[in-house]
DSSP file (Angstrom, degrees, kcal/mol; ACC not computed):
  #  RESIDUE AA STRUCTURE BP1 BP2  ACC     N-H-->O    O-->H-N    N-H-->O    O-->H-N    TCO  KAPPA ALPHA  PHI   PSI    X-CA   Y-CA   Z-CA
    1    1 A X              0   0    0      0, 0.0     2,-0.3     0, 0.0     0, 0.0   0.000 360.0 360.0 360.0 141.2   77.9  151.4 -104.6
    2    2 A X        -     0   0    0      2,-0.0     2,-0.4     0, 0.0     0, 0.0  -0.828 360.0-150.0-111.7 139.2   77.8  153.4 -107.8
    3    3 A X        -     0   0    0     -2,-0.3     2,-0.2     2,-0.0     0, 0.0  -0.950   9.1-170.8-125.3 168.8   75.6  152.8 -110.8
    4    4 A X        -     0   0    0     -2,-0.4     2,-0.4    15,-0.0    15,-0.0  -0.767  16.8-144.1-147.5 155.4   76.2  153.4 -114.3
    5    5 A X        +     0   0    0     -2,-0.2    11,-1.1    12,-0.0    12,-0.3  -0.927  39.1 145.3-128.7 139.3   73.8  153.2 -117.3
    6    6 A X  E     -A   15   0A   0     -2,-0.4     2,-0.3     9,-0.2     9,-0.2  -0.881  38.2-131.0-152.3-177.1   75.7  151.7 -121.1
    7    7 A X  E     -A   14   0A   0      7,-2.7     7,-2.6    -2,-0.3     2,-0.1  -0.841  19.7-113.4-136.8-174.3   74.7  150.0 -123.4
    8    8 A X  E     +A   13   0A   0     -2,-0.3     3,-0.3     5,-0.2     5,-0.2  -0.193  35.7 159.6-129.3  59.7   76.4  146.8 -125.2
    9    9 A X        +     0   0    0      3,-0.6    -2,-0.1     1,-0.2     0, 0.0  -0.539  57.9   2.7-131.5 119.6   77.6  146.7 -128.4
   10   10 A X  S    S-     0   0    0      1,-0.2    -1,-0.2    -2,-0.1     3,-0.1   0.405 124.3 -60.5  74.1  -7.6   80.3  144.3 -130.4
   11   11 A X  S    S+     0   0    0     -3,-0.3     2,-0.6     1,-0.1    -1,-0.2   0.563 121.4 102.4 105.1  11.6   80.9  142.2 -127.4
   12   12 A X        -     0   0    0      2,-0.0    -3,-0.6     0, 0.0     2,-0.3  -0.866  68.5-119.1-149.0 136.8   82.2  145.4 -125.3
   13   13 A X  E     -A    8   0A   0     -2,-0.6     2,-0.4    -5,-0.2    -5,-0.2  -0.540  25.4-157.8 -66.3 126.8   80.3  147.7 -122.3
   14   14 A X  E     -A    7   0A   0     -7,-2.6    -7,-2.7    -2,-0.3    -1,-0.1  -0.848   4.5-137.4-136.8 139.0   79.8  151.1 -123.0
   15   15 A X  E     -A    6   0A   0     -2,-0.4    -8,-0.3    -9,-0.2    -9,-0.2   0.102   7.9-153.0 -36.6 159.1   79.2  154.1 -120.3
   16   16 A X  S    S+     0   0    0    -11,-1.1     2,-0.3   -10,-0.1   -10,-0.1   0.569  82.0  29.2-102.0 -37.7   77.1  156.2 -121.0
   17   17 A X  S    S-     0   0    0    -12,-0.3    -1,-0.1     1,-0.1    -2,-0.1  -0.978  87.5 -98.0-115.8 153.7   79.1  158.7 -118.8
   18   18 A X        -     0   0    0     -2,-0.3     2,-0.4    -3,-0.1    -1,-0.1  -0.038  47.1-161.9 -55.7 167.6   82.9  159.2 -117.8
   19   19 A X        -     0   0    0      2,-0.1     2,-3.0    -4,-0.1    -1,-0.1  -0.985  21.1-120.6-154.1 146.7   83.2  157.7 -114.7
   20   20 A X        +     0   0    0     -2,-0.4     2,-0.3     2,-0.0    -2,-0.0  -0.530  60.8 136.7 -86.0  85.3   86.2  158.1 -111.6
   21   21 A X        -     0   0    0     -2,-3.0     2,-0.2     4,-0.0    -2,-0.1  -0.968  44.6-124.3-128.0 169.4   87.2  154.7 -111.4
   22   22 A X    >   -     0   0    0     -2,-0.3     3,-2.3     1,-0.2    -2,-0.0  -0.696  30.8 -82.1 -53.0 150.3   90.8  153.0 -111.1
   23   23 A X  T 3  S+     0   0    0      1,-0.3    -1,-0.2    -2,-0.2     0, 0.0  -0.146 116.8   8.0 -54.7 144.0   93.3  150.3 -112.9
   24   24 A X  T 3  S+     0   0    0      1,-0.2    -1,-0.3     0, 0.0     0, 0.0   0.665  87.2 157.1  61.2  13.2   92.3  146.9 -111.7
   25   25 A X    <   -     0   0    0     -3,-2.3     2,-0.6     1,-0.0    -1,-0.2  -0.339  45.4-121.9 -59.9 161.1   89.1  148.0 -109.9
   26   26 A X        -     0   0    0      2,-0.0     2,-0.2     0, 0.0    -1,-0.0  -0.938  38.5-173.5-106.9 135.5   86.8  145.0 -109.5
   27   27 A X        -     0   0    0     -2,-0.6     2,-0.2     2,-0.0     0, 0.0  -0.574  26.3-135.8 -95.7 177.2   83.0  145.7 -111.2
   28   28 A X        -     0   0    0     -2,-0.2     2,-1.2     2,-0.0    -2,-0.0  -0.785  13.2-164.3-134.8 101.6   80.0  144.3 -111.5
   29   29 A X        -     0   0    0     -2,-0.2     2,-0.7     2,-0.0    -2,-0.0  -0.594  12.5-171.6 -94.2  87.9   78.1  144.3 -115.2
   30   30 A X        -     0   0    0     -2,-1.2     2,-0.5     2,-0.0    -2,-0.0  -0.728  17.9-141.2 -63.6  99.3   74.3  143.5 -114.7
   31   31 A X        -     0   0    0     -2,-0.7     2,-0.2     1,-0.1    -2,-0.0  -0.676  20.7-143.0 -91.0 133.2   72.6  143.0 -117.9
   32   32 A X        -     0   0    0     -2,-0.5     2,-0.1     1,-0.1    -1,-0.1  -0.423  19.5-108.9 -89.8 139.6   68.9  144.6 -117.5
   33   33 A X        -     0   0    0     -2,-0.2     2,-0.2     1,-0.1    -1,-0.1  -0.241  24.8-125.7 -57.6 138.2   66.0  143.1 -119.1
   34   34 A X        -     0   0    0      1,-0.2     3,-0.1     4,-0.2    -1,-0.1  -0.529  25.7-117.8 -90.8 155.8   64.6  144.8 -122.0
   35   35 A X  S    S+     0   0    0      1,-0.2    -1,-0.2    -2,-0.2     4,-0.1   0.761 116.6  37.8 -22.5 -45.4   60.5  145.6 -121.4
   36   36 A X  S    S+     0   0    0      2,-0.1    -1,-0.2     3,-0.0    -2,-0.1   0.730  98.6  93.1-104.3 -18.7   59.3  143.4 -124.3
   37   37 A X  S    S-     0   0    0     -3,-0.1     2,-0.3     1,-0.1     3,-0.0  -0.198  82.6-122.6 -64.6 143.9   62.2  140.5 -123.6
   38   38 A X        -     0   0    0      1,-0.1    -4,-0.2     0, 0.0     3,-0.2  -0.648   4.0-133.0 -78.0 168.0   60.5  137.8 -121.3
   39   39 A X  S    S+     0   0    0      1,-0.4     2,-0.4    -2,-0.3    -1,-0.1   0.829  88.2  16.9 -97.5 -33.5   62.0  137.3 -118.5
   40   40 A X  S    S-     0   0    0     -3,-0.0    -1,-0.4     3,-0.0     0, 0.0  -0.979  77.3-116.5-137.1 136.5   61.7  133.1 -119.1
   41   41 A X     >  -     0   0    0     -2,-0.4     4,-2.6    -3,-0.2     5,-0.1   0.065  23.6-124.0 -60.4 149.6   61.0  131.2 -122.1
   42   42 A X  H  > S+     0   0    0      2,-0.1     4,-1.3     3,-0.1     5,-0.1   0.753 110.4  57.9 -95.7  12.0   57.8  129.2 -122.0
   43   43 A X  H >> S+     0   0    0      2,-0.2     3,-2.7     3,-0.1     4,-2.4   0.920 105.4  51.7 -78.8 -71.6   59.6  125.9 -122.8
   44   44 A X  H 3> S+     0   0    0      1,-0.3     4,-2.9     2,-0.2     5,-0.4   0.786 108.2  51.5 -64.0 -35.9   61.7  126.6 -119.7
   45   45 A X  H >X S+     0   0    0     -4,-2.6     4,-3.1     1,-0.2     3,-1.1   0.935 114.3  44.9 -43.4 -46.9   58.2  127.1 -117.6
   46   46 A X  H <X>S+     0   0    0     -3,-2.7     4,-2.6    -4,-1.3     5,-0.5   0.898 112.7  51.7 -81.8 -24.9   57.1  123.8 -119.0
   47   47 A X  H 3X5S+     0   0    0     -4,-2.4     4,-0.5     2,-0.2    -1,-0.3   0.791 111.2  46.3 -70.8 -10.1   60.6  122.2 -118.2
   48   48 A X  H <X5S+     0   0    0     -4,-2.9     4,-2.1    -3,-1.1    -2,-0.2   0.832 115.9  47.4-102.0 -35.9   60.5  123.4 -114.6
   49   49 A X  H  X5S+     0   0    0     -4,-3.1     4,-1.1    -5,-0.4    -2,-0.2   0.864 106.0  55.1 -68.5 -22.3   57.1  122.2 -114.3
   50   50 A X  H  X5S+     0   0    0     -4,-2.6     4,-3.3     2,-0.2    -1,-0.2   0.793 109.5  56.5 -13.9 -58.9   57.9  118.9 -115.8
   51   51 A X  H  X<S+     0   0    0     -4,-0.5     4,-1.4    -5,-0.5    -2,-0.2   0.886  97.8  53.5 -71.7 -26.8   60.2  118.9 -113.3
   52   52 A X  H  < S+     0   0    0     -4,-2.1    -2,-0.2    -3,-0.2    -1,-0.2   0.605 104.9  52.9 -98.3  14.8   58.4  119.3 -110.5
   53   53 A X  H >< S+     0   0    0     -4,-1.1     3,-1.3    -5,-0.1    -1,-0.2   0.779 104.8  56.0 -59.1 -54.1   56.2  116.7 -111.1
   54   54 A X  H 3< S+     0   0    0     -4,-3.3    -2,-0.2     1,-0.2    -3,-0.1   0.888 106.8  51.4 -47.1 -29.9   58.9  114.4 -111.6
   55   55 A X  T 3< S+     0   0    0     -4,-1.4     2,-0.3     2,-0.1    -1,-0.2   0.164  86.1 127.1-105.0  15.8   60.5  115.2 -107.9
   56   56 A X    <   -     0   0    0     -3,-1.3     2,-0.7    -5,-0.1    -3,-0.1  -0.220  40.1-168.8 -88.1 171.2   57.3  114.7 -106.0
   57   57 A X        -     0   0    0     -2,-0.3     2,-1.2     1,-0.0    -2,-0.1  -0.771  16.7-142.7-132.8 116.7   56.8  112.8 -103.3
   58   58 A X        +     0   0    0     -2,-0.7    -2,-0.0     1,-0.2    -1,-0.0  -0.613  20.9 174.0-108.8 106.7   53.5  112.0 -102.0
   59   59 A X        -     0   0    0     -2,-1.2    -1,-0.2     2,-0.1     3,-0.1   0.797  44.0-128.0 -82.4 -31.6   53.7  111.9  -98.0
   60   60 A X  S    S+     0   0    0      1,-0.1     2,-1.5     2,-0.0     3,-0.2   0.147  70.4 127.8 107.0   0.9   49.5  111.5  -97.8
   61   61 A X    >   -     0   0    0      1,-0.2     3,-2.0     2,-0.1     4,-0.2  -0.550  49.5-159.1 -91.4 104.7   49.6  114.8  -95.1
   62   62 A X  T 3  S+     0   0    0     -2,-1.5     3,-0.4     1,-0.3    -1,-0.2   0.664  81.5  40.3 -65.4 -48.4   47.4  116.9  -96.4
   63   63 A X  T 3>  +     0   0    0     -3,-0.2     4,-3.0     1,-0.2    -1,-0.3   0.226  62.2 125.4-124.5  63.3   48.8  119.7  -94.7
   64   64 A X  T <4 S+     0   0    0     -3,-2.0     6,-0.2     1,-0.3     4,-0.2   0.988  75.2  57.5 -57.7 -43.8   52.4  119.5  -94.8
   65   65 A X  T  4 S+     0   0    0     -3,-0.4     3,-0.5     1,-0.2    -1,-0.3   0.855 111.3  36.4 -77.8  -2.6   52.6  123.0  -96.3
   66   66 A X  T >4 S+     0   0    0      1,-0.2     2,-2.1     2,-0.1     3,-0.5   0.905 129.0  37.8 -86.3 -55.0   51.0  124.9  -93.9
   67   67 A X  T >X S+     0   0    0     -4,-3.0     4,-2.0     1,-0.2     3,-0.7  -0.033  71.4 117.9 -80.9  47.6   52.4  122.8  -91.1
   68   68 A X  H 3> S+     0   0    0     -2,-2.1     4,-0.7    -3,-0.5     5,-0.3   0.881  71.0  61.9 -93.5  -7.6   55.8  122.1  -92.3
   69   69 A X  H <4 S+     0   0    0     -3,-0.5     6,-2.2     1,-0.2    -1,-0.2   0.562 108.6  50.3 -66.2 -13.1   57.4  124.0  -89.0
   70   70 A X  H <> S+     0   0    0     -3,-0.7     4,-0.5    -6,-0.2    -1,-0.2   0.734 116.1  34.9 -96.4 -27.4   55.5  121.2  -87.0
   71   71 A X  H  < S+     0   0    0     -4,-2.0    -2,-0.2    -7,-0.2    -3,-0.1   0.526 121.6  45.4-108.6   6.1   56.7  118.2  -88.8
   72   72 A X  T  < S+     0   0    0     -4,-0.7    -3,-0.2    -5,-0.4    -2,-0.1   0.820 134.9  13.6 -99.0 -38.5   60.5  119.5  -89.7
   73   73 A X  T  4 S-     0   0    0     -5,-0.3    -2,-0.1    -4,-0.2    -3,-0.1   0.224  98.2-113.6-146.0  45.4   60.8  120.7  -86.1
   74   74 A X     <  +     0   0    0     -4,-0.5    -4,-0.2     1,-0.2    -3,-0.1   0.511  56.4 151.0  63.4  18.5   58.6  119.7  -84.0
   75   75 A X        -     0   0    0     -6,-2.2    -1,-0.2     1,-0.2    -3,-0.1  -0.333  55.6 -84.4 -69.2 154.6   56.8  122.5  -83.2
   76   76 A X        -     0   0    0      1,-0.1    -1,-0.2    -2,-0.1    -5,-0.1  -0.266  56.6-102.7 -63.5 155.3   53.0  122.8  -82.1
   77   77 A X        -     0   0    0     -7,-0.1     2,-0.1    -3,-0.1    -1,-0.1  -0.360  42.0-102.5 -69.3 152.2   50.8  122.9  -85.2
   78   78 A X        -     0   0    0      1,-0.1    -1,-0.1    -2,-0.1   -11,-0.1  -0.414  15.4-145.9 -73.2 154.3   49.4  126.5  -86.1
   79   79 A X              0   0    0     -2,-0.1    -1,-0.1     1,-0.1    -2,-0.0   0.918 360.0 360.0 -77.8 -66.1   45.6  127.7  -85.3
   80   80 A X              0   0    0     -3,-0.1    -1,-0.1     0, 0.0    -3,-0.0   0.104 360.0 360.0 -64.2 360.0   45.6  129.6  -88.1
């Protein structure tokens, strides 16, 4: 896979260098995060926690996440 460094300007990609490609080739445009950008807003943090409050379910086993390979598939519980 080849990568290519541009920048994005007007609504259109541009290379930074010429590149060997063909008509109707398929790409892939990744846009990179800049350093200072966050990477998620901190409304969305409080909206995915918000959410996972809503979607909990309280089974009363105390250690479902360490043991969940024993109670999903029946495996012996771990030592560890």
């Amino acid at each position: 896979m080849l990568s290519i460094e541009g920048t994005f300007q007007n609504g259109v990609v541009q290379i930074n260098q010429p590149v060997a490609g063909r008509d109707g080739q398929k790409v892939l445009i990744v846009f990179l995060q800049e350093k200072n950008e966050p990477a998620i807003s901190d409304s969305a943090w409080s909206d995915f926690a918000q959410l996972l409050k809503e979607c909990q379910v309280n089974t009363a086993i105390r250690d479902l996440a360490h043991q969940h390979d024993h109670y999903l598939h029946g495996t012996p519980k771990r030592e560890d």
